[in-house]
Each structure stands twice: as structure tokens, then as C-alpha cells.
NUGU-905246 format. One line per field, with one value per atom (N, C-alpha, C, O): residue number from 1; atom name; x, y, z. Coordinates in Angstrom, 2 decimals, padded with zeros to 5 digits, always signed. Each point is the difference from the previous one (the first is absolute). Layout:
nr = [NUM | ...];
atom = [CA | ...];
x = [X | ...];
y = [Y | ...];
z = [Z | ...];
//
This chain:
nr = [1 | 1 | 1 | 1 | 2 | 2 | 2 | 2 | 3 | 3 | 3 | 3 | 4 | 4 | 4 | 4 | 5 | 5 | 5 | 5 | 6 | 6 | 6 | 6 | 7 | 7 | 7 | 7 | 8 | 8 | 8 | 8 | 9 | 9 | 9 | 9 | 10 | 10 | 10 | 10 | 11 | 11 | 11 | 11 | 12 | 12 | 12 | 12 | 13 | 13 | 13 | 13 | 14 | 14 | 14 | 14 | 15 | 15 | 15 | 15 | 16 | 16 | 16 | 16 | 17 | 17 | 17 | 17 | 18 | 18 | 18 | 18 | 19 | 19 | 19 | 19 | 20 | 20 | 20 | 20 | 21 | 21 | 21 | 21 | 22 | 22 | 22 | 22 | 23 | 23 | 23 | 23 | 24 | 24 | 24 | 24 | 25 | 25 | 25 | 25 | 26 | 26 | 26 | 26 | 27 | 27 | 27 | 27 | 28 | 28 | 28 | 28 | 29 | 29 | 29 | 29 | 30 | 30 | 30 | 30 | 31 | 31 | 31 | 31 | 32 | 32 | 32 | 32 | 33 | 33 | 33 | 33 | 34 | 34 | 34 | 34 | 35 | 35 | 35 | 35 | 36 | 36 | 36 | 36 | 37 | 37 | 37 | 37 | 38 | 38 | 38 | 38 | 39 | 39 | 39 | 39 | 40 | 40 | 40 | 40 | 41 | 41 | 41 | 41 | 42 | 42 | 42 | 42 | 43 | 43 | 43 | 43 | 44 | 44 | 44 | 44 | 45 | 45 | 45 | 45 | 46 | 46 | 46 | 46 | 47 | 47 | 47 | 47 | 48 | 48 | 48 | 48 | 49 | 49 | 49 | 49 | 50 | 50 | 50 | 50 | 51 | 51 | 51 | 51 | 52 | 52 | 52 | 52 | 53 | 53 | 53 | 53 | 54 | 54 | 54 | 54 | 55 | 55 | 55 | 55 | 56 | 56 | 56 | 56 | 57 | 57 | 57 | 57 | 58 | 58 | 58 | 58 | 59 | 59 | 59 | 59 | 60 | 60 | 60 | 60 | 61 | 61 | 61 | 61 | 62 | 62 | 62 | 62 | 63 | 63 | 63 | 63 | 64 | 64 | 64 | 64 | 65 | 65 | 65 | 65 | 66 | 66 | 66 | 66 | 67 | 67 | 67 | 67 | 68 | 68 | 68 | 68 | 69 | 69 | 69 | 69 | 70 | 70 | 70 | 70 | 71 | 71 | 71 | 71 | 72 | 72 | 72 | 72 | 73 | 73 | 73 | 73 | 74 | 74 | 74 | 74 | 75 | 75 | 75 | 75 | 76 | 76 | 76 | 76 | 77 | 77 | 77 | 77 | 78 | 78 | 78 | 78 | 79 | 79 | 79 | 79 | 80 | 80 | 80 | 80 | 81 | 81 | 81 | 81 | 82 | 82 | 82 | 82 | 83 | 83 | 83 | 83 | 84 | 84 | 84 | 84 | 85 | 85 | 85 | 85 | 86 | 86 | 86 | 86 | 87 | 87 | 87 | 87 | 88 | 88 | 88 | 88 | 89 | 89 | 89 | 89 | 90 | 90 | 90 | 90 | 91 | 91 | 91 | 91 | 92 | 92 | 92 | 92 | 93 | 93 | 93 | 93 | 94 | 94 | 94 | 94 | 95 | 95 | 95 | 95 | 96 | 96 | 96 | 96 | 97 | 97 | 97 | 97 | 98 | 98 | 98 | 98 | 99 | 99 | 99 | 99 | 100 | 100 | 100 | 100 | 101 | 101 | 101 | 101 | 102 | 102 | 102 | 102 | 103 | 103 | 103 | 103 | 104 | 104 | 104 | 104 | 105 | 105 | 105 | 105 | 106 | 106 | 106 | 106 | 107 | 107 | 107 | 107 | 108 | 108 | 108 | 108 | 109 | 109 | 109 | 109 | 110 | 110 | 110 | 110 | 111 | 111 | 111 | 111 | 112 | 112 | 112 | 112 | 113 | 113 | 113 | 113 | 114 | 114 | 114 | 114 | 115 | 115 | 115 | 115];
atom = [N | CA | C | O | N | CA | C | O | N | CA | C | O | N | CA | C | O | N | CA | C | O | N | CA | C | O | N | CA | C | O | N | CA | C | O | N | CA | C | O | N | CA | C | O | N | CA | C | O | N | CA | C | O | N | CA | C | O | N | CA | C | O | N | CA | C | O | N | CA | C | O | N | CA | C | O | N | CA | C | O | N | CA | C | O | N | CA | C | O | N | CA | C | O | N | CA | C | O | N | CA | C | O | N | CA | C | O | N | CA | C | O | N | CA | C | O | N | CA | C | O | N | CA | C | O | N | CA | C | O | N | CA | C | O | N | CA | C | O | N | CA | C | O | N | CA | C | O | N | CA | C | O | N | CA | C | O | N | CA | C | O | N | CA | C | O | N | CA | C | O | N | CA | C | O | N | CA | C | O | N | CA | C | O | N | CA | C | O | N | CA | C | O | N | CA | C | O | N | CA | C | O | N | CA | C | O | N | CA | C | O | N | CA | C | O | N | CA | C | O | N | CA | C | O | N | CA | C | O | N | CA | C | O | N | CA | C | O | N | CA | C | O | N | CA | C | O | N | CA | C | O | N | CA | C | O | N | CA | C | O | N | CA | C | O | N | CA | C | O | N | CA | C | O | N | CA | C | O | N | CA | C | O | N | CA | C | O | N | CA | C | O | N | CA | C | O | N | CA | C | O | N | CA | C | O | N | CA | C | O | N | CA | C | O | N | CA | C | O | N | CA | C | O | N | CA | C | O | N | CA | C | O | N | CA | C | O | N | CA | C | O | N | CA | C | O | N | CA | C | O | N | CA | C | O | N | CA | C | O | N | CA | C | O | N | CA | C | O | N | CA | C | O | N | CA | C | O | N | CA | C | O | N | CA | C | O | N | CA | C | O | N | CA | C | O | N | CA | C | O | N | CA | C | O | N | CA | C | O | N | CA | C | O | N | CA | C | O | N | CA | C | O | N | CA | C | O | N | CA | C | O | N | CA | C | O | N | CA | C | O | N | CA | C | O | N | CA | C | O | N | CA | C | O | N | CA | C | O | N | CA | C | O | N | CA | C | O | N | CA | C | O | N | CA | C | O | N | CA | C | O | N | CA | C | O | N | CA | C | O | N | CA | C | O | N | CA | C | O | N | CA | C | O | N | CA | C | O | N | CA | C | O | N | CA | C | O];
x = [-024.76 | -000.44 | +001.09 | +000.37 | +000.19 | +000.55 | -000.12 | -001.19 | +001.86 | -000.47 | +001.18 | +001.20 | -001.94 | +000.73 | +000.01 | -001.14 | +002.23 | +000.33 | +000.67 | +001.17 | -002.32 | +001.13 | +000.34 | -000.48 | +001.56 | +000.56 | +000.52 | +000.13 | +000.28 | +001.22 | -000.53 | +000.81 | -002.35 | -000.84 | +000.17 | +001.03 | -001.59 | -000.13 | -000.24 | -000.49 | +000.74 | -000.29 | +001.36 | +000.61 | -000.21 | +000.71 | -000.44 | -001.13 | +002.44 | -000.52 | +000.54 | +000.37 | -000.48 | -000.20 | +001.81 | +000.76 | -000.40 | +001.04 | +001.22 | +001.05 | -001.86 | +000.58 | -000.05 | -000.35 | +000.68 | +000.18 | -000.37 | +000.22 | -000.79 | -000.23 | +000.27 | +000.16 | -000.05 | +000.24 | -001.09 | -000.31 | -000.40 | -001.02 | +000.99 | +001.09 | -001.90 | +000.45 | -001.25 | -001.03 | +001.44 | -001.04 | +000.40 | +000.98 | -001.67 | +000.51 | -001.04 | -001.00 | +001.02 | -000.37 | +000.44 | +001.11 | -002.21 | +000.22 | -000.21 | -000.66 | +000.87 | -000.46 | +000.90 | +000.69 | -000.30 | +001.09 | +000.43 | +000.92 | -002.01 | +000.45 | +000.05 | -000.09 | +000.24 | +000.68 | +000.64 | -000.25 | +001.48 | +001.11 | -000.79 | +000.24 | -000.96 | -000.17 | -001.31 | -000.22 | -000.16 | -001.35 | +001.24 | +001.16 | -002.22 | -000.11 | -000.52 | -001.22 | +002.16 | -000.69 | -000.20 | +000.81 | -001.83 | -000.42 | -000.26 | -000.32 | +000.36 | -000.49 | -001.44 | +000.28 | -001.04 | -001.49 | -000.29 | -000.07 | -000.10 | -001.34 | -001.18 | -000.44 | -000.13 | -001.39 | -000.37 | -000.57 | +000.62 | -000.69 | -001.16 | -000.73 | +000.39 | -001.87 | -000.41 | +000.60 | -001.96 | -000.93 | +000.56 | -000.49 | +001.86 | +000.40 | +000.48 | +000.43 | -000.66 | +000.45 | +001.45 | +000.92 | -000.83 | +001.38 | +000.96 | -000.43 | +001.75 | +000.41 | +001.21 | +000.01 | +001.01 | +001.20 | +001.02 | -000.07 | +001.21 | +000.90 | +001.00 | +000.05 | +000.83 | +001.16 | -000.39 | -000.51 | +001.21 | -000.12 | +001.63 | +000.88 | -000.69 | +001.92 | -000.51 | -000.78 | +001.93 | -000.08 | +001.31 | +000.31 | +000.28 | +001.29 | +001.13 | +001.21 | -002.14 | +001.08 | +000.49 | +000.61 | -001.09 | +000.10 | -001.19 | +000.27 | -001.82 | -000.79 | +000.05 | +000.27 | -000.45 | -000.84 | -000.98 | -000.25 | -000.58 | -000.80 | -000.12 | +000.11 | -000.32 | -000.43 | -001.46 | -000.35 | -000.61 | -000.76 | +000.30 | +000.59 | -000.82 | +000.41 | +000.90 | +001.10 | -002.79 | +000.12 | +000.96 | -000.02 | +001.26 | +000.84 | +000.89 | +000.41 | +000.24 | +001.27 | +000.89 | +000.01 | +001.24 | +001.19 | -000.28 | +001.03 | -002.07 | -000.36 | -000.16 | +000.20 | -000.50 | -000.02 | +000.98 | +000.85 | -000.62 | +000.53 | -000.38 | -000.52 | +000.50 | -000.76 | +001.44 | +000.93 | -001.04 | +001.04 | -000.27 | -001.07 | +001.68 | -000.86 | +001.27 | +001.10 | -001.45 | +001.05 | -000.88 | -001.00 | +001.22 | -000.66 | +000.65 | -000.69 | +001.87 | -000.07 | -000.17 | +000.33 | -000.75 | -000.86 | -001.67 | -000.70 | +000.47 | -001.62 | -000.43 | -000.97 | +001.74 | -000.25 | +000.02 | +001.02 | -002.33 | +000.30 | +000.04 | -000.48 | +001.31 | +000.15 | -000.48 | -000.07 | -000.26 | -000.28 | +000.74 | -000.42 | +001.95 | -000.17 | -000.33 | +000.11 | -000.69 | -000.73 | +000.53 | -000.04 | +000.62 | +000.76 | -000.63 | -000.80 | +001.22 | -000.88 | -001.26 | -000.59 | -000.17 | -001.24 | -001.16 | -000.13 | -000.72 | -001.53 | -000.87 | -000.15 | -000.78 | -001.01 | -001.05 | -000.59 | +000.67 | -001.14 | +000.80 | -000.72 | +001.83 | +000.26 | -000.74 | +000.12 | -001.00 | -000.24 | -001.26 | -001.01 | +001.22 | -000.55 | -000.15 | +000.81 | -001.30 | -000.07 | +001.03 | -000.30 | +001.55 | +000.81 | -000.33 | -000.54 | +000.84 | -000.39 | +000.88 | +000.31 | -000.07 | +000.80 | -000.63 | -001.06 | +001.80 | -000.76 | +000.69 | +001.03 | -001.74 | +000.46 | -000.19 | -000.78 | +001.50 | -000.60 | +000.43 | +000.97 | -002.05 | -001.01 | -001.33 | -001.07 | +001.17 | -001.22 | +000.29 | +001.17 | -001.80 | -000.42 | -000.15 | -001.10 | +002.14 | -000.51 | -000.13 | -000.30 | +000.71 | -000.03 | -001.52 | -000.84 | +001.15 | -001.49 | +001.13 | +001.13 | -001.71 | +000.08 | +000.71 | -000.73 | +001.48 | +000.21 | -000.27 | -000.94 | +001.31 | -000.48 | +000.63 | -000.20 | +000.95 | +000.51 | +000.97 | -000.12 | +000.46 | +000.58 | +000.10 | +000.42 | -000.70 | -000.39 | +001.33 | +001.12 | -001.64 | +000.94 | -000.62 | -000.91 | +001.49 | -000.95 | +001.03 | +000.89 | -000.65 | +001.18 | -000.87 | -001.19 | +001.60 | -000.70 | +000.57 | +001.14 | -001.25 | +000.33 | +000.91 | +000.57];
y = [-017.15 | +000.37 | -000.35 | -001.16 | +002.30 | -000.53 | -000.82 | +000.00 | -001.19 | -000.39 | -000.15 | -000.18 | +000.33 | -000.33 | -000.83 | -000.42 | -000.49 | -001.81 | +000.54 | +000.35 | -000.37 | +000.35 | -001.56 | -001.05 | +001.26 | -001.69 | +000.34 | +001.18 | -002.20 | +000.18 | +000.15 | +000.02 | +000.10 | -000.04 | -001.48 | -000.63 | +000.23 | -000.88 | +000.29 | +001.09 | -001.76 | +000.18 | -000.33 | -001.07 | +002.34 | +000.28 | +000.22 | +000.28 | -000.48 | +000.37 | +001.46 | +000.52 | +000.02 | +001.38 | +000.32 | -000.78 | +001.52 | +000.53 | -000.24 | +000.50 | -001.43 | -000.59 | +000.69 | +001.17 | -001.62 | +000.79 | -000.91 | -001.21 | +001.84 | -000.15 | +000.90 | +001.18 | -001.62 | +000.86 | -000.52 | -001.19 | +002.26 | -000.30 | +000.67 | +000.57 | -000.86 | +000.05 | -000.21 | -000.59 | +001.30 | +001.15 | -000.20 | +000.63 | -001.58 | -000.01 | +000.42 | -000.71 | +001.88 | +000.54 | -000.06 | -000.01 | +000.00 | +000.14 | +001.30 | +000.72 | -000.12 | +001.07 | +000.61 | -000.38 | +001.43 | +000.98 | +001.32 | +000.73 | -000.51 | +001.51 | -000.14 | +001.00 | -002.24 | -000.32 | +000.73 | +000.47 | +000.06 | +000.71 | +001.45 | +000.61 | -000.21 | +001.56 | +000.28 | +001.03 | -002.16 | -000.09 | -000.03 | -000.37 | +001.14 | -000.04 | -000.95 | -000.01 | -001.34 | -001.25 | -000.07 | +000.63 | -001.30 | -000.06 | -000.94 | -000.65 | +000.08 | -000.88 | -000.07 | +000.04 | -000.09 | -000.26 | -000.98 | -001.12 | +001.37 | -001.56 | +000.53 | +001.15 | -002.51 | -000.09 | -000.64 | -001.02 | +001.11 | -000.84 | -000.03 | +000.87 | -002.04 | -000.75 | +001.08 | +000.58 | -000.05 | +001.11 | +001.60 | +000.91 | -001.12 | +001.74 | +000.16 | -000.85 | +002.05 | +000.35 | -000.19 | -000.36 | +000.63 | -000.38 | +001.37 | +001.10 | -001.25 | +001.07 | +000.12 | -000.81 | +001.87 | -000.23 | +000.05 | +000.63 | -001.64 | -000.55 | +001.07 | +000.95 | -000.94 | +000.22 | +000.01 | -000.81 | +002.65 | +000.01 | +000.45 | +000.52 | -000.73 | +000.32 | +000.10 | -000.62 | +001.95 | +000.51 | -000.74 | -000.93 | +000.88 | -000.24 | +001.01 | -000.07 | +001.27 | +000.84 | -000.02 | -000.89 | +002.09 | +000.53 | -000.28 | -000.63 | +000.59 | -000.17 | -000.79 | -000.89 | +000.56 | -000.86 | -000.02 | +001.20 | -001.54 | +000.04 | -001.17 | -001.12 | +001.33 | -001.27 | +000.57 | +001.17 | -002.47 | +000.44 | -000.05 | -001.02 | +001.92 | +000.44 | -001.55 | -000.25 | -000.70 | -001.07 | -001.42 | -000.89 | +001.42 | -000.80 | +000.87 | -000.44 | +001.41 | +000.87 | -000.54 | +000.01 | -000.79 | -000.17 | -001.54 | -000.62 | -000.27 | -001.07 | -000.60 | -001.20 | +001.89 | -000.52 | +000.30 | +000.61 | -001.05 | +000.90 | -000.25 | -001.12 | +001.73 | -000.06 | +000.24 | +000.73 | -001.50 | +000.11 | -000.61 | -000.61 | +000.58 | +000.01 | -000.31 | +000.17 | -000.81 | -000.64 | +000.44 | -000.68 | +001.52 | +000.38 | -001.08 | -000.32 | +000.06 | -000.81 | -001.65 | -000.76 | +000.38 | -000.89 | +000.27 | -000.75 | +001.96 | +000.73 | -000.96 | -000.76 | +000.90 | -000.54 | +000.76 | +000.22 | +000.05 | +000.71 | -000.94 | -001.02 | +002.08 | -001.21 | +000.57 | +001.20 | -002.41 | +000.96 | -001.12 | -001.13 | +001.87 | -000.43 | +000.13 | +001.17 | -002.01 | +000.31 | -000.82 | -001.22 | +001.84 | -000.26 | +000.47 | +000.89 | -001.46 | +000.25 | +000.12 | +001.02 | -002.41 | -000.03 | -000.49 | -001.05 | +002.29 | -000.34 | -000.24 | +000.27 | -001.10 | -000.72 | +000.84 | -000.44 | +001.55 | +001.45 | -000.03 | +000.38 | -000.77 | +000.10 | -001.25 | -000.13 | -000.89 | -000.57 | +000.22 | +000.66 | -001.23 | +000.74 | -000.35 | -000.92 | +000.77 | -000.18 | +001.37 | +001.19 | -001.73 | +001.18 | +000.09 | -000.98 | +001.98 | -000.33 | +001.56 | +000.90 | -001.01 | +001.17 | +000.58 | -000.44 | +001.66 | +001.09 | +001.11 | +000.18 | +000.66 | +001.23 | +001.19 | -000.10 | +001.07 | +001.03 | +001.25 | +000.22 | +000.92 | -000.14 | -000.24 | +000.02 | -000.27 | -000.51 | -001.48 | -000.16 | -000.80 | -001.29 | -000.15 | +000.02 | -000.13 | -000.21 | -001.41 | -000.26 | -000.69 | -001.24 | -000.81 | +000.42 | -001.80 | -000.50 | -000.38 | +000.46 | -001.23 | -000.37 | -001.37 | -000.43 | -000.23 | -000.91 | -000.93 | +000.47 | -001.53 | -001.37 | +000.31 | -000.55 | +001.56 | +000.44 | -001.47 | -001.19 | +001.39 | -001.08 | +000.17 | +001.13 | -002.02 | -000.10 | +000.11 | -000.39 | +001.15 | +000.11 | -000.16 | +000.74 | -001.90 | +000.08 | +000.08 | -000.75 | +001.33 | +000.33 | -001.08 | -000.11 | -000.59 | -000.53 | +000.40 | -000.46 | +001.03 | +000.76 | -001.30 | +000.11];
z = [+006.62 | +001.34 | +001.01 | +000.17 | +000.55 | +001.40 | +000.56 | +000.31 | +000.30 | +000.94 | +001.30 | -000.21 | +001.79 | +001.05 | +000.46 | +000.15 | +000.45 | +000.57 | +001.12 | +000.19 | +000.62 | +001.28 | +000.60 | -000.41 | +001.62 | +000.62 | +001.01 | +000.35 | +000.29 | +001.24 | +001.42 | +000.93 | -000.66 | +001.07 | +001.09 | -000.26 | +001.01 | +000.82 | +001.66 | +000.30 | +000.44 | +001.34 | +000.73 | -000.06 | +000.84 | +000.63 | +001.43 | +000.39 | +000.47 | +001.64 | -000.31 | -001.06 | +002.53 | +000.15 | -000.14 | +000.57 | -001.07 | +000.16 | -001.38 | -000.41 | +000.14 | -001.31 | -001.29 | +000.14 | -001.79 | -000.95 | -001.04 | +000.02 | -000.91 | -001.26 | -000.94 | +000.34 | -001.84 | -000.92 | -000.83 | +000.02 | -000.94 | -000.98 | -001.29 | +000.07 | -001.19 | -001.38 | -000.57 | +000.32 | -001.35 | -001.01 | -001.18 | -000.40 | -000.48 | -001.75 | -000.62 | -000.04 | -000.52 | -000.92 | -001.64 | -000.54 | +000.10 | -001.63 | -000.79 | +000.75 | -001.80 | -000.87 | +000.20 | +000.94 | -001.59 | -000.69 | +000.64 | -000.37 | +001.68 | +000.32 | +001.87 | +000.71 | -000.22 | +001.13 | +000.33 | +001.11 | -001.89 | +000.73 | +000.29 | +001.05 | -001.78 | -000.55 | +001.94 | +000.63 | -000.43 | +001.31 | +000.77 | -000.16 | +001.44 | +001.50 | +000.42 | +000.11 | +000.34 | +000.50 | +000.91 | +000.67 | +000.09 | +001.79 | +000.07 | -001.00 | +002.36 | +000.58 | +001.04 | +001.20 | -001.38 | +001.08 | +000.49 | -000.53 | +001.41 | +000.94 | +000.22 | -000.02 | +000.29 | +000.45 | +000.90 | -000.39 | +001.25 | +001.60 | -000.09 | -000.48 | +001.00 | +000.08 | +000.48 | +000.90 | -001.55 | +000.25 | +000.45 | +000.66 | -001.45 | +000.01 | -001.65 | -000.78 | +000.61 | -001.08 | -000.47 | +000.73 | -001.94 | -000.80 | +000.24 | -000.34 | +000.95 | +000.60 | -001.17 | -000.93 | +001.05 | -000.66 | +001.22 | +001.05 | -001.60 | +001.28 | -000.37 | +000.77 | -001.89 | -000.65 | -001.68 | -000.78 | +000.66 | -001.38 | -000.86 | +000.68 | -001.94 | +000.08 | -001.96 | -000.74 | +000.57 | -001.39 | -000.91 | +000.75 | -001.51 | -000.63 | +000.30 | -000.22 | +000.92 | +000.06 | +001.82 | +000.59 | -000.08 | +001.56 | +000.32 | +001.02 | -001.10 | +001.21 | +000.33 | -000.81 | +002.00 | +000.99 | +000.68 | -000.18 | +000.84 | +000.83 | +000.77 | -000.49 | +001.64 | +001.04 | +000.45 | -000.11 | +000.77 | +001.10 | +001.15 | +000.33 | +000.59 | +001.51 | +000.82 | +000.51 | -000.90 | +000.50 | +000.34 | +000.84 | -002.61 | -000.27 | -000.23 | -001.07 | +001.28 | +000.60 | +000.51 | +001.23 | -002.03 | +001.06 | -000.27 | +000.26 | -000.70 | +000.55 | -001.67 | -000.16 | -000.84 | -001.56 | -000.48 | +000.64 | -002.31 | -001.02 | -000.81 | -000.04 | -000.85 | -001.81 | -000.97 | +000.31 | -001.44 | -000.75 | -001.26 | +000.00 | -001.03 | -001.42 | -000.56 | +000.53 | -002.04 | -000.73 | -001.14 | -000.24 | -000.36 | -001.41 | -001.58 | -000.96 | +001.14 | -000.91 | +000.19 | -000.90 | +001.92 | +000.22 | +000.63 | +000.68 | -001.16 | +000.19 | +001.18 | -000.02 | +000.91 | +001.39 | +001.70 | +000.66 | -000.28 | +001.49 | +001.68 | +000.48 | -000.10 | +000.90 | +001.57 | +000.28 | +000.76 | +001.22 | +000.88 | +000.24 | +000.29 | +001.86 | +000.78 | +000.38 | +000.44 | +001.18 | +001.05 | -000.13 | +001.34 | +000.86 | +001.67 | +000.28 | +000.24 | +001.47 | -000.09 | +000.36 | -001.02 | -000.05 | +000.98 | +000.64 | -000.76 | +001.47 | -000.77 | -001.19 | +002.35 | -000.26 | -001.21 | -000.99 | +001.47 | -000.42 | -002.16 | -000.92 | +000.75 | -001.31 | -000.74 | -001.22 | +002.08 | -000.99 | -001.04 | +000.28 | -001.36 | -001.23 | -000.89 | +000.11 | -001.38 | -001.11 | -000.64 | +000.10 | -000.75 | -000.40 | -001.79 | -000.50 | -000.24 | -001.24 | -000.37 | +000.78 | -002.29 | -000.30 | -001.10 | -000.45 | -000.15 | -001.22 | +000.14 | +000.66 | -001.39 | -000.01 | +001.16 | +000.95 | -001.17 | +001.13 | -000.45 | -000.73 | +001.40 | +000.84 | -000.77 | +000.60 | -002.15 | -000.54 | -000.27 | -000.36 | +000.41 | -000.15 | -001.79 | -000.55 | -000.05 | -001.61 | -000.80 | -001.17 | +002.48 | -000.70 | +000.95 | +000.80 | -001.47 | +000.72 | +001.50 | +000.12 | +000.70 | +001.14 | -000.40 | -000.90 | +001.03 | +000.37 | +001.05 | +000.64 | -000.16 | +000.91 | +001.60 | +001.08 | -001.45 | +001.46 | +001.00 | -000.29 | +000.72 | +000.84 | +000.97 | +000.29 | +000.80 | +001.44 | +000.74 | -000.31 | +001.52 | +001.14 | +001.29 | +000.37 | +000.48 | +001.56 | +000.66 | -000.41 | +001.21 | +001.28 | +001.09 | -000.30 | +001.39 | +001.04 | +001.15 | -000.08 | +001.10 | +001.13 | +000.63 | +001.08];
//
């Protein structure tokens, strides 16, 4: 069974940066579309940033210019910067596949921006 360990969360002031990291296990890492999602208290689980081995990308609107997603397949590891960070990013971040979800959920790791 897969599993995801996400890390690298904590509490930051506004404007500041973090990077999260994504260790994944199992054999076809490279072959997925990995993403990144959050979840903010009483909103749904959104997708932030999603990135293929090859050319796609995707961002959400929200983090344009302000993330990056980047991946190390032979350390089956994804990664997220997050740079010029607001209060509104904080979140429970957690990673997987995309745009289908094929692994379980992992423990996600926290992010609070404080204004």
C-alpha cells in the first residue's frame, strides 16, 4: 500500500515561505500526476498545485506567481514552495495524485500564516 508523509508545515507571519515535502512510497510515482491540496477549517479540500514528470503543470488561480511544485522521482518525493504567504493559505496541506486521488490521504501537515 502507498503511503503519503507529508512535512515542512509550521507557522509563519504573512509574507514569509515555506517549503513542504512529500515522501511517497510504491513503484509508479514517477508514471502519476502529483498534486498538492489543502483543506481549511470547514471548507472543502481544494487542489493548490498539480505537476506530471513530463510538461504539465497546473496551479490554482490563488497561488500564481506565489508557489512552485517540483518533484524528485528518484527520491519519489514532491515538493511545494510557497512564498509570499497570506493569512487565507492557512491549511492543512496534504499530497496525492491528480486529478484522481488513488492513494489514501495522508496526515497532511499544517500551515498557519498570522497576519
Amino acid at each position: 500500500q502507498v503511503q503519503l508523509v507529508e512535512s515542512g508545515g509550521g507557522l509563519v507571519q504573512a509574507g514569509g515561505s515555506l517549503r513542504l515535502s512529500c515522501a511517497a512510497s510504491g513503484s509508479d510515482f514517477a508514471i502519476r500526476v502529483m498534486g498538492w491540496y489543502r483543506q481549511a477549517p470547514g471548507k472543502q479540500r481544494e487542489l493548490v498545485a498539480a505537476l506530471s514528470s513530463g510538461t504539465f503543470t497546473k496551479y490554482a488561480d490563488f497561488v500564481k506567481g506565489r508557489f512552485t511544485i517540483s518533484r524528485n522521482n528518484v527520491k519519489k518525493m514532491l515538493y511545494l514552495q510557497m512564498n509570499s504567504l497570506k493569512p487565507e493559505d492557512t491549511a492543512v496541506y496534504y499530497c496525492n495524485s491528480y486529478p484522481s486521488t488513488a492513494y489514501a490521504w495522508g496526515q497532511g501537515t499544517q500551515v498557519t500564516v498570522s497576519s
